[in-house]
GUMAR-297448 format. One line per field, with one value per residue: x, z, y of N, C-alpha, C in turn; residue number from 1. Coordinates in steps of 0.05 Angstrom, whole numbers. Layout:
N
nu [X ...]
nw [Z ...]
nv [Y ...]
cau [X ...]
caw [Z ...]
cav [Y ...]
cu [X ...]
cw [Z ...]
cv [Y ...]
k [NUM ...]
//
This chain:
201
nu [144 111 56 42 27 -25 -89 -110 -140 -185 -162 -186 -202 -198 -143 -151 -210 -271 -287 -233 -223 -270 -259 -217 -231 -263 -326 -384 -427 -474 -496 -456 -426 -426 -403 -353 -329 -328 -278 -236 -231 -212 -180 -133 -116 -93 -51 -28 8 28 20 17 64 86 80 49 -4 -47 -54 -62 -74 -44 -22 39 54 93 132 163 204 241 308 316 264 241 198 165 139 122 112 116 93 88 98 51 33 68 57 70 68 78 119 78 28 -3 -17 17 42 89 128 132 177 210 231 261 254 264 250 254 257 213 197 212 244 255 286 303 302 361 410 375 336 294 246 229 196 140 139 107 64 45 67 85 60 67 39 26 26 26 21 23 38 -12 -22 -18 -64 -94 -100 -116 -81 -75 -34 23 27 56 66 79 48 -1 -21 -14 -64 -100 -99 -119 -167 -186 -177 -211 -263 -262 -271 -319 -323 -292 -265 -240 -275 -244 -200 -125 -94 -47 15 14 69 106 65 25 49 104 104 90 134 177 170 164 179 247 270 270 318]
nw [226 195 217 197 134 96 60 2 -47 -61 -100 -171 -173 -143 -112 -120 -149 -134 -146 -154 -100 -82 -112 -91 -38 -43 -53 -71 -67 -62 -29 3 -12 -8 41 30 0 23 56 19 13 59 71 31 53 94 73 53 42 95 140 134 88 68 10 -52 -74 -119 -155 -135 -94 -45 15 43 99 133 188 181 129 97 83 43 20 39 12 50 13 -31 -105 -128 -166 -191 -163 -152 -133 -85 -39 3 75 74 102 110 124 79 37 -13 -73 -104 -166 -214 -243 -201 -178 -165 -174 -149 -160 -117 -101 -67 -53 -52 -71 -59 -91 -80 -149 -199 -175 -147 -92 -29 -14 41 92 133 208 230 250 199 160 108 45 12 -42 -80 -129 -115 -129 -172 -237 -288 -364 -423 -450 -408 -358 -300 -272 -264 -264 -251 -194 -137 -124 -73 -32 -58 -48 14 19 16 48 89 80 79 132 163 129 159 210 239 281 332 371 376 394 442 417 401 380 325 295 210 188 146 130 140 153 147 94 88 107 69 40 67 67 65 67 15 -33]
nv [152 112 119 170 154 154 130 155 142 81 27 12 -44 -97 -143 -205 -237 -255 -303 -333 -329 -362 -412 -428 -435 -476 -463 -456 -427 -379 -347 -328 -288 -230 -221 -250 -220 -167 -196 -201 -140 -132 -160 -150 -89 -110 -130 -107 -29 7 -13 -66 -103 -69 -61 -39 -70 -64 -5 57 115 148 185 219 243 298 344 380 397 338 333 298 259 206 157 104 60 19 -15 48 91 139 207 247 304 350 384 440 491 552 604 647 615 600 545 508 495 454 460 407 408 421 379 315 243 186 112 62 -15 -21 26 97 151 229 278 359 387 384 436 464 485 467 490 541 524 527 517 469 414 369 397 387 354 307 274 211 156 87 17 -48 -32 -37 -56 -22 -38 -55 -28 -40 -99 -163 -188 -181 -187 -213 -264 -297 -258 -257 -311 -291 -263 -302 -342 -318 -297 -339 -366 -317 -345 -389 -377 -345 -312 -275 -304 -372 -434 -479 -495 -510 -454 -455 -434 -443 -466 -439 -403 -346 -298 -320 -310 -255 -236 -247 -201 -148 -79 -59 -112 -126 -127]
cau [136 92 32 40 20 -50 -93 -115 -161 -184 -161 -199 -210 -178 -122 -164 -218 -288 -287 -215 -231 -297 -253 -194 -244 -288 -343 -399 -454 -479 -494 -428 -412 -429 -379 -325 -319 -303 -255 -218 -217 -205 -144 -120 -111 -81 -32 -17 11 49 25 26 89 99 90 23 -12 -66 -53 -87 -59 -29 -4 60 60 126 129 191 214 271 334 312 234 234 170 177 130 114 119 112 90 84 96 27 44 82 53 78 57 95 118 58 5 -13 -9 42 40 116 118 141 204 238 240 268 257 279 243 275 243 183 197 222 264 252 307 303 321 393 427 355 339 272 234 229 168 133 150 78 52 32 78 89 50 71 12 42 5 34 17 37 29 -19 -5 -31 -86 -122 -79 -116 -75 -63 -10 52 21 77 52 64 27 -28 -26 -27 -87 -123 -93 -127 -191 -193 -182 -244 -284 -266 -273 -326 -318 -279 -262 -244 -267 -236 -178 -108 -92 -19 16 20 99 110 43 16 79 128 97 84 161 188 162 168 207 282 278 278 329]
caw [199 184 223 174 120 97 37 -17 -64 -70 -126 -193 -180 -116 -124 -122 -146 -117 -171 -152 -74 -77 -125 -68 -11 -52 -40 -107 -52 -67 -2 23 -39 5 57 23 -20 48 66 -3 12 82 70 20 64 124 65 30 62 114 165 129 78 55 -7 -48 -96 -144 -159 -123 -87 -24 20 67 121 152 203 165 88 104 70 26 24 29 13 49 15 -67 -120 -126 -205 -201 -148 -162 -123 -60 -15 40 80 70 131 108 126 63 25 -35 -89 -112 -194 -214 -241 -175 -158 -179 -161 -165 -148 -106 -106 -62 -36 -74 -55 -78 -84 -107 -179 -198 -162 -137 -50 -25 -10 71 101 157 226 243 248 175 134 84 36 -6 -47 -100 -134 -115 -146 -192 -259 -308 -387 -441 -453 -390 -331 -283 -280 -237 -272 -241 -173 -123 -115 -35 -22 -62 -25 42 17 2 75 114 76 91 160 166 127 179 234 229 314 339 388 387 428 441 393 414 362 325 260 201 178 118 141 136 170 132 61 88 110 43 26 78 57 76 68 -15 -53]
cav [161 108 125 188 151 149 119 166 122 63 12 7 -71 -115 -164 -231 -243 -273 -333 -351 -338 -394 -438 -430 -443 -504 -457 -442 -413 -348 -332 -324 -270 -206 -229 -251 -196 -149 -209 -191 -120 -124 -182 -136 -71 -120 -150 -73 -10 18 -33 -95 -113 -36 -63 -38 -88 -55 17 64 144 153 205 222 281 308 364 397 385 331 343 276 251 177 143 72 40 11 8 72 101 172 235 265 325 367 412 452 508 564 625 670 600 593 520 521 471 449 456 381 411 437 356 291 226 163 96 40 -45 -18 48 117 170 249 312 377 381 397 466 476 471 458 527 547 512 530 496 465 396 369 423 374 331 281 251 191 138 64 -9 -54 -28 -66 -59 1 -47 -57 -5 -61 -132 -178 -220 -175 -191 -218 -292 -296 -230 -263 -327 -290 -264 -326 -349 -288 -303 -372 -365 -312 -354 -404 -370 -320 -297 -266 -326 -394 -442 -504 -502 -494 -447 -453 -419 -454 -474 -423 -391 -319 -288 -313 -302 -221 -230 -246 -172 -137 -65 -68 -138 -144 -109]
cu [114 63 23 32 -15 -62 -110 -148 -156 -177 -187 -215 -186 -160 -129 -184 -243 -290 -255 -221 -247 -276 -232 -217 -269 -312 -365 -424 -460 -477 -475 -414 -412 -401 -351 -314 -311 -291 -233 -212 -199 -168 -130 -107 -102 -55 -2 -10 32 47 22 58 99 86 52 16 -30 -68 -71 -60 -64 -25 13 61 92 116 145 201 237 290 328 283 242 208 178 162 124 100 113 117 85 87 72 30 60 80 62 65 74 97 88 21 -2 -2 11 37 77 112 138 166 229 239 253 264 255 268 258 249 214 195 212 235 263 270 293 320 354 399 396 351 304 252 234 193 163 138 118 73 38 35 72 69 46 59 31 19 31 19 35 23 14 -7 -22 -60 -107 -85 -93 -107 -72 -41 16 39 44 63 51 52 1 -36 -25 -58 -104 -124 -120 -157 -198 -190 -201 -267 -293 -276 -280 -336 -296 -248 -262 -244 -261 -213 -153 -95 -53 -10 19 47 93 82 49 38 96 123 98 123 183 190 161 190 225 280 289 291 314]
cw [188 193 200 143 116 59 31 -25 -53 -92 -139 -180 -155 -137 -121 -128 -133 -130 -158 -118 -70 -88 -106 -42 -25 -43 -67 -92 -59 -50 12 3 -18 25 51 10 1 61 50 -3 45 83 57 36 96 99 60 47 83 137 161 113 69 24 -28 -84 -116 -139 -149 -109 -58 -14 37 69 133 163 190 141 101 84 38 36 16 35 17 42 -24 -74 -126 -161 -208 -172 -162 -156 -95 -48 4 39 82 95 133 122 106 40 -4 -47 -111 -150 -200 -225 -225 -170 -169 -162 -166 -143 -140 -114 -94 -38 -51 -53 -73 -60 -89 -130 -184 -197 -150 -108 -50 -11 18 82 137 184 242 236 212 151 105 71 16 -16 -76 -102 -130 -123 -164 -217 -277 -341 -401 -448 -426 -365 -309 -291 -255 -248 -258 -212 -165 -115 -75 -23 -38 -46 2 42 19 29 92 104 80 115 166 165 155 202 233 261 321 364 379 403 427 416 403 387 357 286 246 189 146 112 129 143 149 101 67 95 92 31 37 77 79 66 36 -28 -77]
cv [145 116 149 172 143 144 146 167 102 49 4 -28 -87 -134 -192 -230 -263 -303 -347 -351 -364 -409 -444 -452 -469 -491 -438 -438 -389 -330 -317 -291 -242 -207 -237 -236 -170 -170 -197 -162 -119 -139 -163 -107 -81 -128 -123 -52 -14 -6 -64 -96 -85 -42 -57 -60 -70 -17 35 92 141 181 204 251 278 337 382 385 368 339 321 261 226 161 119 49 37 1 29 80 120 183 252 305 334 389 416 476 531 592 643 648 588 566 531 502 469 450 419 390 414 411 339 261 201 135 69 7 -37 4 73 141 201 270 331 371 394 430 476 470 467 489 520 541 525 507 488 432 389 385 417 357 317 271 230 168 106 44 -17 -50 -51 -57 -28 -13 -57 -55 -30 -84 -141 -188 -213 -177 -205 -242 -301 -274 -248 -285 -315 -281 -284 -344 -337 -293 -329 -372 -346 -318 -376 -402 -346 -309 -295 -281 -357 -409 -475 -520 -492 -490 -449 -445 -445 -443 -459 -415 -356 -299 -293 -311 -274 -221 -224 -213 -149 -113 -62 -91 -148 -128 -96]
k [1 2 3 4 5 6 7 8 9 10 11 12 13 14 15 16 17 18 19 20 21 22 23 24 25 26 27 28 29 30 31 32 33 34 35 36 37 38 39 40 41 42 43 44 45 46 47 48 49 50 51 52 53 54 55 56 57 58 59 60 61 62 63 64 65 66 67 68 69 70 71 72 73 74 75 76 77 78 79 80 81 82 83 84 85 86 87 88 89 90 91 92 93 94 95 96 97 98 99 100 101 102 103 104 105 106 107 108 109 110 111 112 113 114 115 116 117 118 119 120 121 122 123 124 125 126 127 128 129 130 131 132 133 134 135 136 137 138 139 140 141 142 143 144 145 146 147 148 149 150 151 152 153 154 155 156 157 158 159 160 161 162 163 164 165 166 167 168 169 170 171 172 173 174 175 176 177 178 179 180 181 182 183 184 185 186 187 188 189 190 191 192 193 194 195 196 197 198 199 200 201]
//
């Protein structure tokens, strides 16, 4: 199921900063600004999502495919702030668009779960590759006064960031040579582990 997931949008504004990156890395060059600013997105979309912690930092739309409506749509990844919409393809071929009343759904720590709405079933979908599609907006919410924040950021998801960019800046090949490389003790791993869905109630 996760390969089925795929990104939408992009977020309004990343979850670090280039000012706190240089002030992280002791680094007030200019030069380096082009580059570290695709470290910060790139860290960010290794930290966020289906194939890093599940878990998504700065708000931004999603989607999930299924071959067949399941009985219960679980999105495994968060927080999750809105079901935008639900398409399927219906016996005749033709796409369908769900009205937001036929559903309900109810969000878990970083992953959501959607029914049909009460005494209602899920209409008869076609049996084809990609019937279904799930689009939902995930992040962590900012406030009524500025929808981008960082402050509800998850502090070891931001430190693996700041990790993953410091080891690029370090090491800007692909290869090292002459280092026998080894993790660091409460390293990049186990800060993405902490968050990893299943793992946090």
């Amino acid at each position: 199921m996760w390969n089925r997931i795929s990104r939408v949008t992009q977020p309004a504004a990343e979850a670090v900063t280039l000012s706190d990156v240089k002030l992280s890395r002791r680094n007030d060059f200019e030069d380096d600004d082009v580059f570290l600013n695709r470290c910060i997105k790139a860290a960010r979309e290794v930290v966020e999502g289906p194939n890093g912690s599940g878990v998504v930092l700065m708000a931004s739309q999603w989607s999930i495919k299924f071959d067949a409506m399941p009985r219960e749509i679980w999105i495994p990844m968060g927080p999750v702030l809105s079901i935008d919409s639900i398409s399927y393809i219906d016996d005749a071929g033709d796409t369908q668009t769900l009205d937001a009343a036929a559903y309900q759904w109810r969000a878990e720590a970083f992953a959501a779960r959607v029914r049909p709405a009460y005494q209602l079933s899920w209409p008869t979908v076609r049996r084809q590759y990609d019937a279904v599609a799930v689009t939902f907006t995930a992040g962590f919410p900012g406030t009524n006064d500025s929808p981008v924040s960082r402050d509800n950021l998850p502090g070891p998801l931001v430190q693996a960031m700041h990790m993953l960019i410091g080891h690029w800046d370090e090491n800007r090949e692909a290869v090292v040579v002459g280092v026998i490389p080894a993790e660091v003790q409460h390293g990049f791993d186990a800060l993405m582990n902490m968050y990893r869905v299943g793992r946090v109630a």
